[in-house]
N, C-alpha and C positions, 0 to 999 in steps of 0.2 A: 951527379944526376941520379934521383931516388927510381928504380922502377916502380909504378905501382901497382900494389895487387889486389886493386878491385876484380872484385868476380862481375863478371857480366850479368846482366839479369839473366836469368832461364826462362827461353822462351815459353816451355810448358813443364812440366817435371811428369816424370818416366811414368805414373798411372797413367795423365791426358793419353801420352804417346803410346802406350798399350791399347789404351779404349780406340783411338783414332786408327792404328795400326790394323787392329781386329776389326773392328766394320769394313774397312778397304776389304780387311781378305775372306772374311766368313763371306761379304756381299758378293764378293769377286766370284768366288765358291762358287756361291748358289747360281749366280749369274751362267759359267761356265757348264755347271752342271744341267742349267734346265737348259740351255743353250745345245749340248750335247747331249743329251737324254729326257726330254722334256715329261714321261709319264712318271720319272723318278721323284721328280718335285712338283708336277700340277700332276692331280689326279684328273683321272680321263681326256689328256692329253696325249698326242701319241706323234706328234709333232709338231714342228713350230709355225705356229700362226699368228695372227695381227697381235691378238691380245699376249702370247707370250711373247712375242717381239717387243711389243710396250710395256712387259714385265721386265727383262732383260734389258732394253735401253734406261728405264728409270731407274734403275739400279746401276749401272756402269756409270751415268752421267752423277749419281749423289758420290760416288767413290770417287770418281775421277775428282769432283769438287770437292772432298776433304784433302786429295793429294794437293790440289793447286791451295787450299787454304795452308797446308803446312808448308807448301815451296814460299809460298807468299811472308808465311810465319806471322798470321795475322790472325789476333784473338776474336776478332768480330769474325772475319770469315769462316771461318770454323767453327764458331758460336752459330752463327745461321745456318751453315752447311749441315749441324749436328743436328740442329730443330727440325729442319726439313726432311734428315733419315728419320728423326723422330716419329715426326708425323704422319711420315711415309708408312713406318711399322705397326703403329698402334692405331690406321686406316687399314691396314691390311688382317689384324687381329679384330678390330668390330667388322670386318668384311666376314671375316673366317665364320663369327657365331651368329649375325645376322643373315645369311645366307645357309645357313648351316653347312658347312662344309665339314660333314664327318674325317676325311681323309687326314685332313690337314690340323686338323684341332689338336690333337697329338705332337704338334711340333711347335706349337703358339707357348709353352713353357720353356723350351729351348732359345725361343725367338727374345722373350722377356730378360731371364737372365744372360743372354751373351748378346745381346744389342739394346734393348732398351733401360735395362735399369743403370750399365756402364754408359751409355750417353745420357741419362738423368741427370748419373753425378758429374759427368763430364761438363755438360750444360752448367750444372750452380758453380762449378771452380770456374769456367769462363764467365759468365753470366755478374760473379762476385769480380771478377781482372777488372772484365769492359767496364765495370762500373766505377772503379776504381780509380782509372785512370782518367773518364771523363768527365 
């Protein structure tokens, strides 16, 4: 009896899981931090209110949903889950300069490169799976 040594597919290969890894935590971060110090991360804020509440829940609930898309191990769910952070960021960046938010425009290049252009590319390696497969 031969064993055999097929390799399993890979669920994702080690970028996805860094880019996926990294919005859990930098979101997580920010979460905890404007949760615990709110005038650090919203300016003229000086405690939590409705509106940082619904900043802080919409952000724990998109992290929470990449952990359940990776326990799931599911290319679509994490394919949606990452569009939805997506959207979520690059609505909070036309927030930032349509509103003019001086304070915060200083951090809208930080926001770019460590979350939105590693889920870009995250988005077309999944985006090219799901299609692949159906």
């Amino acid at each position: 009896m031969e064993k055999s040594h097929e390799a399993k597919p890979q669920f994702l290969p080690i970028w996805v899981w860094i880019v996926a890894l990294a919005q859990i935590f930098l979101v997580l971060f920010f979460s905890l931090g404007t949760a615990l110090n709110p005038g650090n991360f919203i300016p003229d804020v000086t405690e939590i209110n409705y509106v940082t509440q619904l900043y802080i829940t919409r952000n724990v609930t998109v992290a929470l949903g990449i952990v359940i898309a990776l326990l799931l191990r599911s290319h679509k769910a994490l394919l949606a889950i990452l569009v939805v952070r997506l959207l979520t960021d690059v609505s909070d960046i036309v927030s930032v300069y349509a509103l003019d938010v001086d304070a915060i425009k200083k951090s809208v290049p930080m926001v770019v490169v460590l979350l939105v252009v590693p889920a870009l590319a995250a988005i077309g390696y999944l985006w090219k799976r799901v299609r692949s497969v159906s």
